[in-house]
FITOR-593136 format. One record per residue: residue in three letters; x, y, z of N, C-alpha, C in turn. Coordinates in pm, 1 decimal. Example, Ala and Ser with C-alpha at 12.3 -4.5 7.8 and 13.67 -1.06 7.14 Angstrom:
! FITOR-593136
(tiba Ala; (1319.0; -569.0; 780.0); (1230.0; -450.0; 780.0); (1320.0; -330.0; 780.0))
(tiba Ser; (1285.0; -225.0; 708.0); (1367.0; -106.0; 714.0); (1290.0; 3.0; 787.0))
! end
This chain:
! FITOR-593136
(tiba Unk; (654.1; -971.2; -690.8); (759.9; -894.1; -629.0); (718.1; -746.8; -625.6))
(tiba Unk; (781.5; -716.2; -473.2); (693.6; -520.6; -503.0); (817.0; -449.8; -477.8))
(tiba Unk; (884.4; -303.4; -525.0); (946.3; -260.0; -523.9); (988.4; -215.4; -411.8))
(tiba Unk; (1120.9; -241.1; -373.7); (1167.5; -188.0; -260.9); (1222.5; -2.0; -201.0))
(tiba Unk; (1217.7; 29.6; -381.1); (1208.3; 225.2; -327.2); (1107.5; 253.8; -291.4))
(tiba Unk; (1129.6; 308.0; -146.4); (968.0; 346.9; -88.5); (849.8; 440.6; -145.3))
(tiba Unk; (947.0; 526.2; -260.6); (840.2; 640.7; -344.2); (796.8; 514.3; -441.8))
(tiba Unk; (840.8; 429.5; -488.1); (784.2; 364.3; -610.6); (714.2; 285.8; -563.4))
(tiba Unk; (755.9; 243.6; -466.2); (661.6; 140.3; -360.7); (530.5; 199.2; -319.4))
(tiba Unk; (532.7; 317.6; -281.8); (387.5; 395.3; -295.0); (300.5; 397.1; -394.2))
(tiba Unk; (373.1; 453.1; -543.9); (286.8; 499.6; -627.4); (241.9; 315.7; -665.8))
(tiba Unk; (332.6; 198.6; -658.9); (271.4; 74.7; -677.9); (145.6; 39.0; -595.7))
(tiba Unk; (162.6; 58.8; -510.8); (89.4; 24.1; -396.7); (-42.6; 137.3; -402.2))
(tiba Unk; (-39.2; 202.3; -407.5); (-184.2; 324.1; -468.0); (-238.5; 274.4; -603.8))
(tiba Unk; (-158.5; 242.2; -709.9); (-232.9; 220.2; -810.0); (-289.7; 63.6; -773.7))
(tiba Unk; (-221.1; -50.9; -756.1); (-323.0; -150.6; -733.4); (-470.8; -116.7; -645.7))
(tiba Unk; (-431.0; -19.8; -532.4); (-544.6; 6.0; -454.3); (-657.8; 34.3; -559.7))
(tiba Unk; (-608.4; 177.0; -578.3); (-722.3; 225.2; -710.0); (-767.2; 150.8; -802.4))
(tiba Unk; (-722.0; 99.1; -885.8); (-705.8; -35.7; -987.1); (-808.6; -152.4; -980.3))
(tiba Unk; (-733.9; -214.5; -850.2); (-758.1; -359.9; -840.2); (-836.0; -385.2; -744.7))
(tiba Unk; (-839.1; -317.6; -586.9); (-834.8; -378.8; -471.4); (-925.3; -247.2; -416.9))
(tiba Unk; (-1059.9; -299.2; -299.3); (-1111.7; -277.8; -267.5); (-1085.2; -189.1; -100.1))
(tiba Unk; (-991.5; -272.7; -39.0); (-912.5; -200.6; 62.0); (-766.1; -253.0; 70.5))
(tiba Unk; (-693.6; -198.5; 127.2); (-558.8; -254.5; 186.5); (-530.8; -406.7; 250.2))
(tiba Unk; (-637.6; -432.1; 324.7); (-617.4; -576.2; 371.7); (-677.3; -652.0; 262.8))
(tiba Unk; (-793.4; -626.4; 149.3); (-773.4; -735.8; 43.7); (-669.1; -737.1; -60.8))
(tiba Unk; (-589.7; -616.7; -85.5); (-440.2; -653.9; -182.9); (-372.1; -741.5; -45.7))
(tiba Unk; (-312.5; -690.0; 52.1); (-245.2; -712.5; 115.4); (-257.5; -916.0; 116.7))
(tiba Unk; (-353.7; -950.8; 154.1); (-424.5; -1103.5; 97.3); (-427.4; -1192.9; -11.0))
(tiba Unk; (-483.9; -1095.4; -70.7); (-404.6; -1107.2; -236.2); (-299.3; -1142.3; -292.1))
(tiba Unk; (-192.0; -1049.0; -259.9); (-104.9; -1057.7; -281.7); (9.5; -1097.0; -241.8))
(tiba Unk; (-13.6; -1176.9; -94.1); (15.6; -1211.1; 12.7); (144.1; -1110.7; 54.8))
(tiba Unk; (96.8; -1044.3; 129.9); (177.7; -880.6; 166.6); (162.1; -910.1; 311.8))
(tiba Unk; (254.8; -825.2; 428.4); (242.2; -830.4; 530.5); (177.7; -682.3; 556.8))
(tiba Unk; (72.3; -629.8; 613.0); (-4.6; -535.8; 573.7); (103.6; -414.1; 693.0))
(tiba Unk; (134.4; -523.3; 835.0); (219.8; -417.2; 894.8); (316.1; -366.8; 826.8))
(tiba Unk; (385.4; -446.5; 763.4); (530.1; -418.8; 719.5); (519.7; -319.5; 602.8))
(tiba Unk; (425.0; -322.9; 541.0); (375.5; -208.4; 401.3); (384.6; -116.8; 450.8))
(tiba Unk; (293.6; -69.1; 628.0); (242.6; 44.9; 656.1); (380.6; 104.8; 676.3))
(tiba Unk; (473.6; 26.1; 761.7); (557.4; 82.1; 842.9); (665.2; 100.7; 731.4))
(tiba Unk; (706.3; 72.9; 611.6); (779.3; 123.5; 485.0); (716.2; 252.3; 445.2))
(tiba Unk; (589.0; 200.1; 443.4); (524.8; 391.3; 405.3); (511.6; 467.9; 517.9))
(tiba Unk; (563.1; 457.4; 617.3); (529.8; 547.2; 746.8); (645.5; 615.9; 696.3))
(tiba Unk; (756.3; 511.1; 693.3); (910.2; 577.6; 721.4); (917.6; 720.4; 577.0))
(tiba Unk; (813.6; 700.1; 543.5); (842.8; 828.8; 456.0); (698.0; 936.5; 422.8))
(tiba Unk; (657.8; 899.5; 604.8); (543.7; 1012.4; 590.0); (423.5; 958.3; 547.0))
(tiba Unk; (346.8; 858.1; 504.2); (254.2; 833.6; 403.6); (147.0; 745.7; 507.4))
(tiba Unk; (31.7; 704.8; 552.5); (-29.4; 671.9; 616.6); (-138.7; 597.4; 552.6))
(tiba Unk; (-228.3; 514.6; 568.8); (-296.2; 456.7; 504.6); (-452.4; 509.4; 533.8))
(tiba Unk; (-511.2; 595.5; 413.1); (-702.9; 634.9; 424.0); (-785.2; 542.5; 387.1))
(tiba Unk; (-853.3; 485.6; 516.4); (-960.9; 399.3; 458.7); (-1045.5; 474.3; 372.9))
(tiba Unk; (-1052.5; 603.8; 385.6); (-1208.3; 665.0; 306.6); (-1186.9; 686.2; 178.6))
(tiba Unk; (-1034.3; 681.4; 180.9); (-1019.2; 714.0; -6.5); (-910.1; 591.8; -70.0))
(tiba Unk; (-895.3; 499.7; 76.7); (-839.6; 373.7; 37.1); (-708.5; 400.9; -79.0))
(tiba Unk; (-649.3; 456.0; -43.1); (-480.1; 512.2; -13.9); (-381.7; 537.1; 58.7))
(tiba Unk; (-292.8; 511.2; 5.1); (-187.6; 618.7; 117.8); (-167.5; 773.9; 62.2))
(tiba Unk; (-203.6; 816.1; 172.6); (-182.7; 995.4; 160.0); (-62.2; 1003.2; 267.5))
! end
């Protein structure tokens, strides 16, 4: 289960990146996540997904 506040939902979603997961589409796989539906929760609050530092900034 991943948190539905979109700030906590970030900092979750950054630390597995950092952590665990190599890019976004292997948590997203993983964890069986819908990778659109992540982006577009973190859009709605500004946050975009960096392949180069494999985060959301």
């Amino acid at each position: 289960m991943i948190p539905k506040d979109p700030m906590i939902l970030l900092s979750f979603v950054n630390l597995k990146l950092r952590d665990f997961y190599s890019s976004l589409d292997d948590m997203c796989q993983a964890m069986n996540l819908d990778k659109s539906e992540l982006e577009k929760k973190l859009g709605n609050i500004d946050y975009t997904y960096d392949k180069g530092c494999n985060q959301f900034v």
